[in-house]
C-alpha positions as CSV (number, residue, x, y, z in Angstrom):
1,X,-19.5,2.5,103.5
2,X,-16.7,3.7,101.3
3,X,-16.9,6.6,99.8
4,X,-17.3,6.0,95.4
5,X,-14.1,8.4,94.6
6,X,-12.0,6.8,97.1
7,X,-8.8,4.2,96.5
8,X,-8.8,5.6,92.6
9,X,-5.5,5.3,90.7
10,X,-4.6,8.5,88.6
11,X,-5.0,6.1,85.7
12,X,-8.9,5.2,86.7
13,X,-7.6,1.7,88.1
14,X,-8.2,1.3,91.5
15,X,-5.0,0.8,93.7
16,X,-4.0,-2.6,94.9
17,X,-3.8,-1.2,98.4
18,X,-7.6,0.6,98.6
19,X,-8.2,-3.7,97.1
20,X,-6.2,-5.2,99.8
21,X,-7.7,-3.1,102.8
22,X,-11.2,-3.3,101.6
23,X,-12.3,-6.5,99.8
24,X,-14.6,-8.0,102.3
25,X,-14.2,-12.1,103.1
26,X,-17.7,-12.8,101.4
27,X,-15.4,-11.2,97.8
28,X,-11.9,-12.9,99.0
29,X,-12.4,-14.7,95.7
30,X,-12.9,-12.3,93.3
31,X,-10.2,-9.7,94.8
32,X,-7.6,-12.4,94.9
33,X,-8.3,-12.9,91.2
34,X,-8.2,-9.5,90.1
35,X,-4.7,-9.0,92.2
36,X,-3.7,-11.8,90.5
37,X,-4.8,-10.6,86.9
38,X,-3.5,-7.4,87.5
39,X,0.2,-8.6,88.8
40,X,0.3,-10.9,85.5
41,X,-0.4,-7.8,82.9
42,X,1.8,-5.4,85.2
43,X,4.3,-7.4,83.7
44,X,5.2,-5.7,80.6
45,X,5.8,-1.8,81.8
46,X,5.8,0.6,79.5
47,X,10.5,0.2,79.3
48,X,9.4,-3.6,78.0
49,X,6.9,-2.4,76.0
50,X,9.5,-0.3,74.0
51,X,12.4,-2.7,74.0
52,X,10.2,-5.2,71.9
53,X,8.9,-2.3,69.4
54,X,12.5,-2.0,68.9
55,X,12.6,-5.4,68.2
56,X,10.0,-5.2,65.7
57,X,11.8,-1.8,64.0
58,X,15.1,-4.1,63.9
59,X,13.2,-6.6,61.7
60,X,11.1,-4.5,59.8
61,X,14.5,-2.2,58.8
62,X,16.0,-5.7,57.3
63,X,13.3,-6.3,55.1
64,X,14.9,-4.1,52.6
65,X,12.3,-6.5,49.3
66,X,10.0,-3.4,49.6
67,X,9.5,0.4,50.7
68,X,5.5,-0.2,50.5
69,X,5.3,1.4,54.2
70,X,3.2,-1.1,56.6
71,X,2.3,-3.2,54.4
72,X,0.7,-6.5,56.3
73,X,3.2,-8.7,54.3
74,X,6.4,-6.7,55.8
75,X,4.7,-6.3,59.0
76,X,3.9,-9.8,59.7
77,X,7.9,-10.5,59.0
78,X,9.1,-8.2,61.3
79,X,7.1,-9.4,64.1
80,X,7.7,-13.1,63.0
81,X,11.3,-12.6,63.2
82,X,11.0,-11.2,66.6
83,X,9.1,-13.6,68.5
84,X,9.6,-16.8,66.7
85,X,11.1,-19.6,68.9
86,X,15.0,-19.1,70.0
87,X,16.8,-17.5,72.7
88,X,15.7,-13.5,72.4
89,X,13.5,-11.1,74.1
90,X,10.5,-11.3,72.0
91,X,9.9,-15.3,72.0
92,X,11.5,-15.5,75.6
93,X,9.1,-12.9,76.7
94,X,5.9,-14.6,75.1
95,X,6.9,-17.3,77.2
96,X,7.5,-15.6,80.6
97,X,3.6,-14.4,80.0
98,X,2.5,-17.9,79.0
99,X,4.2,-19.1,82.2
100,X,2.2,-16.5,84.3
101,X,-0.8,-18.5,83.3
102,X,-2.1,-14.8,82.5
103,X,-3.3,-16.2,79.0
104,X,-4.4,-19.7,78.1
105,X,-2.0,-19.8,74.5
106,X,0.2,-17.8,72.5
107,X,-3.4,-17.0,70.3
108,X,-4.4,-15.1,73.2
109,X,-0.8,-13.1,73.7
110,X,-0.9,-12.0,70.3
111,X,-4.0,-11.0,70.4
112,X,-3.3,-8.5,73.3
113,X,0.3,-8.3,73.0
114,X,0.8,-7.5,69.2
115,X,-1.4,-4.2,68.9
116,X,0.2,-2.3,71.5
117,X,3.8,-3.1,70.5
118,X,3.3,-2.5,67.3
119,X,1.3,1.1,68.0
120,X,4.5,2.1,69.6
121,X,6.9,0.7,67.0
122,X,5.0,2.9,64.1
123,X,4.8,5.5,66.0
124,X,8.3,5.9,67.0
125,X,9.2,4.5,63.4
126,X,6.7,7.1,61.8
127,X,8.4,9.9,63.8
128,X,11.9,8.8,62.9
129,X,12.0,8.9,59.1
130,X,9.5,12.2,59.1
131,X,10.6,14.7,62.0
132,X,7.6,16.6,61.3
133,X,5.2,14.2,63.1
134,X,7.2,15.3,66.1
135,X,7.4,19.3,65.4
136,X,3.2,19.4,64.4
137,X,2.0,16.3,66.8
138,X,-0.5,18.6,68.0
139,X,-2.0,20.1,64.3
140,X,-2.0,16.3,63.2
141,X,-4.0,15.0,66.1
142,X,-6.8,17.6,65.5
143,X,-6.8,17.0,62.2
144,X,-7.3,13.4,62.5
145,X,-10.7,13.7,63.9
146,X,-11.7,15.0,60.4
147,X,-9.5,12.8,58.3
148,X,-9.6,9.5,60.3
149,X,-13.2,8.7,59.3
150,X,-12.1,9.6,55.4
151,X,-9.1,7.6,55.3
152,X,-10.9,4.8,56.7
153,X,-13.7,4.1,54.3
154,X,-10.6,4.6,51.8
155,X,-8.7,1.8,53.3
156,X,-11.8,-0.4,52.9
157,X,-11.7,-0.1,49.4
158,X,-7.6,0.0,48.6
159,X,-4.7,-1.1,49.5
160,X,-2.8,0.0,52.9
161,X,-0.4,1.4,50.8
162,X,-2.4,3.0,48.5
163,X,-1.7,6.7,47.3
164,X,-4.6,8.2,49.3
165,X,-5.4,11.9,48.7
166,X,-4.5,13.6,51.7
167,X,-6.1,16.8,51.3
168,X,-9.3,15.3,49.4
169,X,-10.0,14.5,53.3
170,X,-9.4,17.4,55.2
171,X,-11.6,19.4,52.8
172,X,-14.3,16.5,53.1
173,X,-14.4,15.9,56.3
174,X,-13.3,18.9,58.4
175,X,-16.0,21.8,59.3
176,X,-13.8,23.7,61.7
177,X,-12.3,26.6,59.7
178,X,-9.8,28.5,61.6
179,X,-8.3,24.6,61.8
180,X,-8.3,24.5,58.0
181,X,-6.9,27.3,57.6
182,X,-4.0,26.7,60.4
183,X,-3.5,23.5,57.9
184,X,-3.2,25.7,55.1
185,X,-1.2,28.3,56.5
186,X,1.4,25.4,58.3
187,X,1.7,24.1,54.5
188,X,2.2,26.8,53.0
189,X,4.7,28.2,55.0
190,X,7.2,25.0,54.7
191,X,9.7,24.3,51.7
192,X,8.7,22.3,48.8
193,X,10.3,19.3,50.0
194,X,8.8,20.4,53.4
195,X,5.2,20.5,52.2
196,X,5.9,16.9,50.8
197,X,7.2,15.7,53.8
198,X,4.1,16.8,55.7
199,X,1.7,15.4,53.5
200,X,3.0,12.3,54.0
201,X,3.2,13.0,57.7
202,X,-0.4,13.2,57.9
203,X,-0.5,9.6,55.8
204,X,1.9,7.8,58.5
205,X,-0.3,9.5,61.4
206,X,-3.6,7.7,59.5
207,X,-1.3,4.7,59.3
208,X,-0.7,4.8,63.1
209,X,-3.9,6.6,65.1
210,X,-6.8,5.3,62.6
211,X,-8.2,2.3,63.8
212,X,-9.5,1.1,59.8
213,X,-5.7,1.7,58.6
214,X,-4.0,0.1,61.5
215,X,-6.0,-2.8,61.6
216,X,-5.4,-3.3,57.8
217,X,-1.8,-3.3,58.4
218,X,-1.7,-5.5,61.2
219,X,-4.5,-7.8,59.2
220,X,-1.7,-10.7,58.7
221,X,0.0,-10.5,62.3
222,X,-3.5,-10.8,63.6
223,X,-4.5,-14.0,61.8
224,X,-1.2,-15.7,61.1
225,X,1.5,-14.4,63.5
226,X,0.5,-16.7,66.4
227,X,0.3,-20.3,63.8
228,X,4.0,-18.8,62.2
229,X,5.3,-19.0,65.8
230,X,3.9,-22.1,67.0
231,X,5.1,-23.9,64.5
232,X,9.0,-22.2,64.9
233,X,8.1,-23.5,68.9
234,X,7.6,-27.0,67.7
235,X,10.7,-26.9,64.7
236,X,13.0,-25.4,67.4
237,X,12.0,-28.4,70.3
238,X,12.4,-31.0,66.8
239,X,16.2,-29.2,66.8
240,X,17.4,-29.2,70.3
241,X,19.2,-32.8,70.3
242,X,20.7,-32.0,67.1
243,X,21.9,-28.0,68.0
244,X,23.2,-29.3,71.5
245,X,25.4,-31.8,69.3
246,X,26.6,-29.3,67.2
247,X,27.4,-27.1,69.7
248,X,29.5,-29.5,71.6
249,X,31.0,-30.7,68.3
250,X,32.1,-26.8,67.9
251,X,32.7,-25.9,71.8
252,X,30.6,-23.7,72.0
253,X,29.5,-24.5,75.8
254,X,28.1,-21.4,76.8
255,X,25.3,-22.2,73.8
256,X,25.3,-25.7,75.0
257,X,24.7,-24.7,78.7
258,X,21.5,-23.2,77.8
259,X,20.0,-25.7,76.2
260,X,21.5,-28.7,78.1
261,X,22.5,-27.2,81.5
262,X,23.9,-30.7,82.6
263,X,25.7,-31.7,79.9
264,X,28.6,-32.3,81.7
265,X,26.7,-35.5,83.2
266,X,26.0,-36.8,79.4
267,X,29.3,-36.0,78.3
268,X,30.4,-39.3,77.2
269,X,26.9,-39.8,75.3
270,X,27.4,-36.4,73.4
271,X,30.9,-37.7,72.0
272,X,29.4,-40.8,71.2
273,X,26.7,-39.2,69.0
274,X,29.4,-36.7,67.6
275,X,31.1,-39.5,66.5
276,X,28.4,-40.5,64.0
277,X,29.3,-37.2,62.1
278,X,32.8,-38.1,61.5
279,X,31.5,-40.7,58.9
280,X,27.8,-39.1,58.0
281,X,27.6,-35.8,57.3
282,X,24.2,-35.5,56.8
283,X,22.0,-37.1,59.7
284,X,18.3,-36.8,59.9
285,X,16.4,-36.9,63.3
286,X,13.0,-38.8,63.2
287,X,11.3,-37.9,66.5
288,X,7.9,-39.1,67.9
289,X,6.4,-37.7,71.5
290,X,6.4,-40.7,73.5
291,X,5.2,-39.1,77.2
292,X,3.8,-35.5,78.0
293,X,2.9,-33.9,80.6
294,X,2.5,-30.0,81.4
295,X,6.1,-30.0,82.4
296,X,8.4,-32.0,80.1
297,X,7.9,-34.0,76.9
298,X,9.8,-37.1,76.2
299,X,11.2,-38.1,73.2
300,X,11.9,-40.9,71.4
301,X,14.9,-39.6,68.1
302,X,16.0,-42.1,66.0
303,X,19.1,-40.9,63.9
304,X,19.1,-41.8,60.2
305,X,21.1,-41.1,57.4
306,X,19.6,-42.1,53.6
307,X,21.5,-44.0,51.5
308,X,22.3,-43.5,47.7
309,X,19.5,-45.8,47.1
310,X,17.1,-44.0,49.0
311,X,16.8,-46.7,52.0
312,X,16.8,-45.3,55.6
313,X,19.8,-46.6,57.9
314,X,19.6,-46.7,61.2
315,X,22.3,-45.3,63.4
316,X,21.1,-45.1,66.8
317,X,18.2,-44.2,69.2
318,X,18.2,-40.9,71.7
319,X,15.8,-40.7,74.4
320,X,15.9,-37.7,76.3
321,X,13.1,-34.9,78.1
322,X,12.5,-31.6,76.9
323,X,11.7,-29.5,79.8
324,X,9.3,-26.8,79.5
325,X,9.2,-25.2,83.2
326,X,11.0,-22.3,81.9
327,X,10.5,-19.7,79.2
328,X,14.0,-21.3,77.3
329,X,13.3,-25.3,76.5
330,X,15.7,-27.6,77.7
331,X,17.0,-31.1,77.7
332,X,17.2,-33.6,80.2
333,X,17.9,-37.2,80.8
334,X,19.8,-38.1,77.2
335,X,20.4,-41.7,76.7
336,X,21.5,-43.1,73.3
337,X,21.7,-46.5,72.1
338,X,23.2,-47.3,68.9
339,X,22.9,-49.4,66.3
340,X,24.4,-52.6,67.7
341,X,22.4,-52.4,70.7
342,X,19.5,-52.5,69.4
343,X,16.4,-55.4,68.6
344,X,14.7,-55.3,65.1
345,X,16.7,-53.0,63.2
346,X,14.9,-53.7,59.7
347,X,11.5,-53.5,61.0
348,X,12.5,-50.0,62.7
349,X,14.1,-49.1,59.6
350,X,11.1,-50.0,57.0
351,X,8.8,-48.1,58.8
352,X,10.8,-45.1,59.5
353,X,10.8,-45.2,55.7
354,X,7.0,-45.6,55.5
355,X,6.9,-43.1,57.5
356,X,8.9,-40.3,55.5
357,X,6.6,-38.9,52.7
358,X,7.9,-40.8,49.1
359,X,8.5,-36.9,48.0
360,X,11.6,-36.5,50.5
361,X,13.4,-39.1,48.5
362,X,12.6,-37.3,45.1
């Protein structure tokens, strides 16, 4: 038998070798899976963790519409603009996990994912605009065992943002009075811009470390982040025949590699397309899913233009696979037909019109 305090990690976990050596045959199963489990979530180390809170900060610094603090509003935006669909390290990440098969959708990432990076962006956010967070880390975390509890039944009842009294708290809530009086003493011995400062300080470690005030302020990225993002995923797929056009139209291959890594194959097909722009400036793309599977879709795009009298032309047909084997979608297999090669163009092109709401055309 094996001892109970053997093959423990510092952390509590226990060590994937004391689970290699001992997992009997009759548990092959269940140790496999938990290896498995705990390879996919060792994915994000604590250096990853950090480069996507800086992400976040990047974004949430932009959003210059309010100073409201972490409001749910701003902080839904900054993580939106971080991980919606494109090529950069928060949407290619979410993919490199969804690829894992570590999670079953990008619901189930957020919902792990979005709380600890965002703990970490606060925090280092918090500590950045008010040193003193840094310089009394210690006096704030003992005081938050008094204060959290007040702070929290006041953010039930107001606004994340809301001027919440501070002190009002501490003398509520806290019992232990050589701590009070360290409190006291701390304030009292700063500046007057100092004391302000550290006030606040105590407000942005509630906003951080309390559980009722974080959650408030992460209300919005928890029930809308993942739908915002999904639906960037399916608007960036509905945009990839059209962007690798545009890059080739502007030579920008290195963009156009990425997204079409054999265009050079489909060459004469992309100048044939680009042509259609010499004369129509503004094409539309009407796509329909035409064959899925968990590896590629293929599409069906018919290119469109509407004419002064609100009619649909036809200019062509592109078929082509998006590829989704890798965390950065890709095309495949382009084929175009135009207009003169193809069979029932006024059918096609009455309902393609059916087809677009009558509000488009307004």
């Amino acid at each position: 038998m094996v001892p109970i305090n053997q093959g423990w990690g510092v952390n509590g976990s226990l060590s994937r070798a004391f689970i290699k050596k001992n997992c009997m045959q009759r548990y092959l199963f269940i140790c496999l899976l938990f290896l498995a489990s705990s390879k996919s979530f060792g994915q994000l180390d604590d250096a990853t963790i950090n480069k996507l809170a800086v992400g976040i900060s990047e974004n949430f610094k932009k959003d210059s519409s309010s100073n409201d603090g972490f409001s749910p509003i701003k902080m839904l935006y900054a993580n939106y603009h971080f991980f919606r669909a494109g090529n950069n390290p928060g949407y290619l990440t979410i993919r490199k996990l969804l690829l894992s098969k570590a999670f079953p959708n990008n619901q189930a990432i957020f919902k792990w994912l979005a709380p600890k990076v965002n703990k970490v962006f606060m925090q280092q956010y918090s500590e950045t605009r008010n040193p003193l967070l840094i310089q009394y880390r210690t006096l704030y975390q003992q005081l938050s065992k008094g204060f959290c509890p007040c702070i929290s039944i006041a953010a039930k009842s107001k606004d994340v943002s809301a001027d919440n009294d501070f002190n009002t708290c501490l003398q509520q809530y806290i019992t232990d009075t050589s701590l009070m009086r360290q409190h006291v003493q701390t304030y009292l011995s700063l500046g007057e811009k100092d004391q302000v400062a550290y006030l606040l300080g105590g407000m942005l470690y509630a906003q951080v470390n309390c559980e009722t005030v974080f959650n408030k302020s992460m209300a919005l990225v928890r029930t809308d982040l993942s739908k915002m993002v999904d639906e960037s995923i399916e608007n960036y797929k509905r945009g990839l025949l059209e962007n690798t056009v545009t890059y080739m139209l502007k030579s920008h291959l290195d963009s156009l590699k990425e997204i079409f890594p054999t265009f050079a194959a489909s060459k004469t097909i992309l100048q044939q397309i680009g042509e259609l722009y010499k004369d129509n400036h503004n094409i539309h793309y009407n796509l329909d899913v035409v064959f899925e599977t968990s590896g590629f879709q293929r599409i069906s795009s018919y290119m469109i233009i509407i004419t002064p009298n609100k009619q649909v032309k036809l200019l062509g047909q592109a078929v082509y696979e998006i590829m989704l084997d890798k965390p950065l979608y890709y095309l495949r297999n382009l084929k175009f037909y135009p207009r003169d090669k193809m069979q029932g163009i006024e059918k096609l092109e009455a309902d393609i019109r059916k087809s677009i709401p009558d509000e488009y055309f307004n």
